[in-house]
C-alpha positions in Angstrom: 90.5 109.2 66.9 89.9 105.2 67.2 93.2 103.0 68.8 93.5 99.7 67.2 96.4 98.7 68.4 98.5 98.6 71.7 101.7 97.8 70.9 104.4 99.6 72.0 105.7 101.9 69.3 108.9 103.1 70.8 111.7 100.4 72.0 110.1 100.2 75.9 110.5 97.0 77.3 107.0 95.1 78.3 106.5 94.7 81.5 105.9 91.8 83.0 102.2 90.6 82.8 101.1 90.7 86.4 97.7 88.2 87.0 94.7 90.3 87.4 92.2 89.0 90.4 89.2 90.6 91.2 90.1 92.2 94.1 90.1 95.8 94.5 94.0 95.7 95.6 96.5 98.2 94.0 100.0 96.4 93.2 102.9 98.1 92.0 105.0 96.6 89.3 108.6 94.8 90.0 110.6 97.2 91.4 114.5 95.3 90.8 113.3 95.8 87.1 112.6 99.6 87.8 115.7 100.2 89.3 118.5 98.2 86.4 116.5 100.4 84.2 116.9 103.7 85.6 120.6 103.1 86.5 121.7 101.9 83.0 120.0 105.4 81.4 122.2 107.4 84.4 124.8 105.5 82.9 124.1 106.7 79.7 123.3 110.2 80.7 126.5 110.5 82.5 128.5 109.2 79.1 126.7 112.1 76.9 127.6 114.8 79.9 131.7 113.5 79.4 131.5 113.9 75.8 130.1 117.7 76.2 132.8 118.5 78.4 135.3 116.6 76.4 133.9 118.9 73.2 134.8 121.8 75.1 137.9 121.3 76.4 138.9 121.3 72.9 140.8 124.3 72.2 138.9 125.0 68.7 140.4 128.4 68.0 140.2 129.6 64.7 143.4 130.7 62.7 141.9 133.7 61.4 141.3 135.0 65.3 145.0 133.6 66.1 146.1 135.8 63.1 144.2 139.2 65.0 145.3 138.3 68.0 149.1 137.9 67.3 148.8 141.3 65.4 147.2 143.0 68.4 150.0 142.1 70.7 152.3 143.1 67.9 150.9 146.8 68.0 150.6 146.5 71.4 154.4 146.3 71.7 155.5 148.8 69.1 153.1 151.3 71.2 154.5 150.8 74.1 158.2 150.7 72.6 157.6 154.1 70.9 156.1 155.4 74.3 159.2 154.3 75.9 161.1 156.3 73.2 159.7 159.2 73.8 160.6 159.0 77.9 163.9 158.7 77.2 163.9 161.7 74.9 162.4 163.4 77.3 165.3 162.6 80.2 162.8 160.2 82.1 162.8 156.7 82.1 159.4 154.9 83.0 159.4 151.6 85.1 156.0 151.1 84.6 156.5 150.8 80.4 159.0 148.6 81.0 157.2 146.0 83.2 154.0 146.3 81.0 156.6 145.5 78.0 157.8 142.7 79.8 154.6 141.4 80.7 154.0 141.5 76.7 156.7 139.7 75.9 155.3 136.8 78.6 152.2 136.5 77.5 152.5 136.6 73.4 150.0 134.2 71.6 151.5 131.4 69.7 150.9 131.8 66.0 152.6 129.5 63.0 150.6 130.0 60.8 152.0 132.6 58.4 155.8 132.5 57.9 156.3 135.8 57.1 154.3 136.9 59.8 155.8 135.2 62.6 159.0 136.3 61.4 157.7 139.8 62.1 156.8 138.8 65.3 159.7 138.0 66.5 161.7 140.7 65.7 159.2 142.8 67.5 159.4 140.7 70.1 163.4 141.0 69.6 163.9 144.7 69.6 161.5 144.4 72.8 163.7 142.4 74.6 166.8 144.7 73.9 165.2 147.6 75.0 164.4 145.7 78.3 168.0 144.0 78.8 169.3 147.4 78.1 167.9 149.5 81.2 168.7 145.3 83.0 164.9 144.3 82.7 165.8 140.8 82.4 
């Protein structure tokens, strides 16, 4: 492969043209050039690093996974609601279904996306809360 030219292809700044002499000495180029150059590219890769973490502090959740996950804590609370009526048929009433009820109730995902279905939600969430305020849960 023959060169013919030697321009610079990419946008790189030329340095500057230092006068050769024929001496055998070694001379490095400017280094106050060296340095504004490498501290305006940190800079830059400092810029690109806050817009990654920017990107992912973005809560990008999608609504079909806020849908499932609305629905698993809605079947998580009917489980433990039916569990609960079952102790109490059975003459014992279980303070550990009641606090994992409770914690339920605290930690439900927020969903608006479906009317209908929120609506559902919250009387789950409803008849959860009686069945706590009955037995003075909260």
């Amino acid at each position: 492969m023959r060169v013919k030219s030697t321009q610079n292809i990419s946008g790189t700044q030329k340095s500057k043209k230092t006068s050769r002499k024929s001496s055998s000495q070694f001379s490095l180029p400017d280094t106050a050039q060296a340095a504004s150059t490498s501290a305006s590219s940190g800079a830059g890769l400092v810029a690109g690093i806050d817009a990654l973490l920017a990107l992912q502090a973005v809560d990008l959740v999608d609504p079909r996974e806020q849908r499932k996950q609305a629905i698993s804590h809605a079947e998580d609370v009917l489980d433990i609601l039916e569990k609960l009526k079952v102790s109490l048929l059975s003459g014992r009433i279980s303070r550990e279904q009641m606090t994992i009820l409770l914690r339920l109730l605290e930690r439900r995902p927020a969903y608006d996306q479906d009317p209908q279905l929120n609506d559902l939600l919250d009387h789950i969430d409803m008849r959860a809360k009686i069945e706590l305020a009955k037995h003075n849960m909260i």
